[in-house]
C-alpha positions in Angstrom: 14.6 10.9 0.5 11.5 12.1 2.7 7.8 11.4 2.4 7.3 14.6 0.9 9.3 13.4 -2.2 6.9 11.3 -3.7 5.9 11.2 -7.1 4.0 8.0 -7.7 1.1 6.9 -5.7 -1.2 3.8 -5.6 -4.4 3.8 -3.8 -6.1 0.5 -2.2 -9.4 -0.1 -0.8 -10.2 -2.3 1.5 -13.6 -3.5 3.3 -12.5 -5.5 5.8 -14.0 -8.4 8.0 -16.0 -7.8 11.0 -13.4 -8.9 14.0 -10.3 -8.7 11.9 -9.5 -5.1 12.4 -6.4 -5.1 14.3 -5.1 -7.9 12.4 -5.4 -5.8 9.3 -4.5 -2.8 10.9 -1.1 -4.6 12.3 -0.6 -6.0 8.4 -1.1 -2.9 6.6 0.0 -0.3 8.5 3.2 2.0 8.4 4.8 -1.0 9.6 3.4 -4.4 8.9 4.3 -7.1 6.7 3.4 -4.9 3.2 5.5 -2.3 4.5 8.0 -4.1 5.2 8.0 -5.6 1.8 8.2 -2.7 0.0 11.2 -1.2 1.9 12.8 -3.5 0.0 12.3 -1.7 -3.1 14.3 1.3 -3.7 12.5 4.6 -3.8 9.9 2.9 -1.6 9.0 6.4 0.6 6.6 4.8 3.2 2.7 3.4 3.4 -0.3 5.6 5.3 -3.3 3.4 6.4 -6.7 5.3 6.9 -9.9 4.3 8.0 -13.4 5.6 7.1 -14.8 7.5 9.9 -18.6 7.0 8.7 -18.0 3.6 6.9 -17.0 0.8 9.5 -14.6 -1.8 7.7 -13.7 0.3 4.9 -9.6 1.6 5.1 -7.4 2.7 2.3 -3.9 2.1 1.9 -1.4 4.9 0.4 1.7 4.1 -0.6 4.4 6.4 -1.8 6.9 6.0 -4.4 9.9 8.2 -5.6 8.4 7.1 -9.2 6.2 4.9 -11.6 9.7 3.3 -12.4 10.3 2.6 -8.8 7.1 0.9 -7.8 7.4 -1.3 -11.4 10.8 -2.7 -10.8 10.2 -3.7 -7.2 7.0 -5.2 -8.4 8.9 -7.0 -11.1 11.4 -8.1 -8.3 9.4 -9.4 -5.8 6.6 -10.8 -7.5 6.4 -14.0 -5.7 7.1 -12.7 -2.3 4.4 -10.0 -2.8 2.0 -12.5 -4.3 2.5 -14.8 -0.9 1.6 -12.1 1.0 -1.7 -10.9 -0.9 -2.8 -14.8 -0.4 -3.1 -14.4 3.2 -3.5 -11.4 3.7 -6.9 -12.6 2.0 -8.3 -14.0 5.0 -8.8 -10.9 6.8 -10.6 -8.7 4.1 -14.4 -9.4 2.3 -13.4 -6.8 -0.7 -10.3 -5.1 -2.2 -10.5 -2.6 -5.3 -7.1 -0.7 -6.6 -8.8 3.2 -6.6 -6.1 4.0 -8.9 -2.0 5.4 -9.4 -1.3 8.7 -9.4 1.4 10.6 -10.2 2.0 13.9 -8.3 1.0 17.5 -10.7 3.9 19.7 -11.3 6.4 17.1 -9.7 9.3 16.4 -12.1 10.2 12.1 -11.2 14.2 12.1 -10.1 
């Protein structure tokens, strides 16, 4: 499957903490620990990081799923592992908000 697959999408933002950039950047990028988590999940189709270019601190995370069905078994199946890594992943972030889940128009789930 390819990126351009997707049908399910969650949205994160995340204001992080002065001086913890990199870290957070290294943790939640394409390939840091959450990615890496979530490869384990099939129809998993990859995780874009962006930061705010007029907001300083302020990234959101994108991560593709073949489906709704997808993302909610894996969730289901790694529960602890994922809540372990939310814990610290805490330490490096003063605010996180889910901006929502999306499923893509006109894209019929596989």
């Amino acid at each position: 499957m390819q990126r351009h697959d997707w049908g399910y999408l969650t949205i994160w933002e995340f204001r992080v903490k002065t001086g913890k950039e990199q870290q957070f950047e290294e943790a939640y990028g394409a390939d840091g620990v959450w990615a890496q988590c979530f490869q384990r999940g099939e129809g998993y189709l990859g995780t874009e990081l962006v930061r705010d270019q007029k907001q300083p601190g302020r990234y959101l995370t994108l991560d593709f799923w073949i489906s709704r069905d997808a993302y909610t078994h894996f969730r289901e199946q790694h529960f602890a592992e994922y809540e372990e890594i939310d814990k610290k992943c805490e330490a490096l972030t003063e605010a996180e908000a889910q901006i929502g889940e999306f499923d893509r128009a006109g894209y019929a789930n596989k």
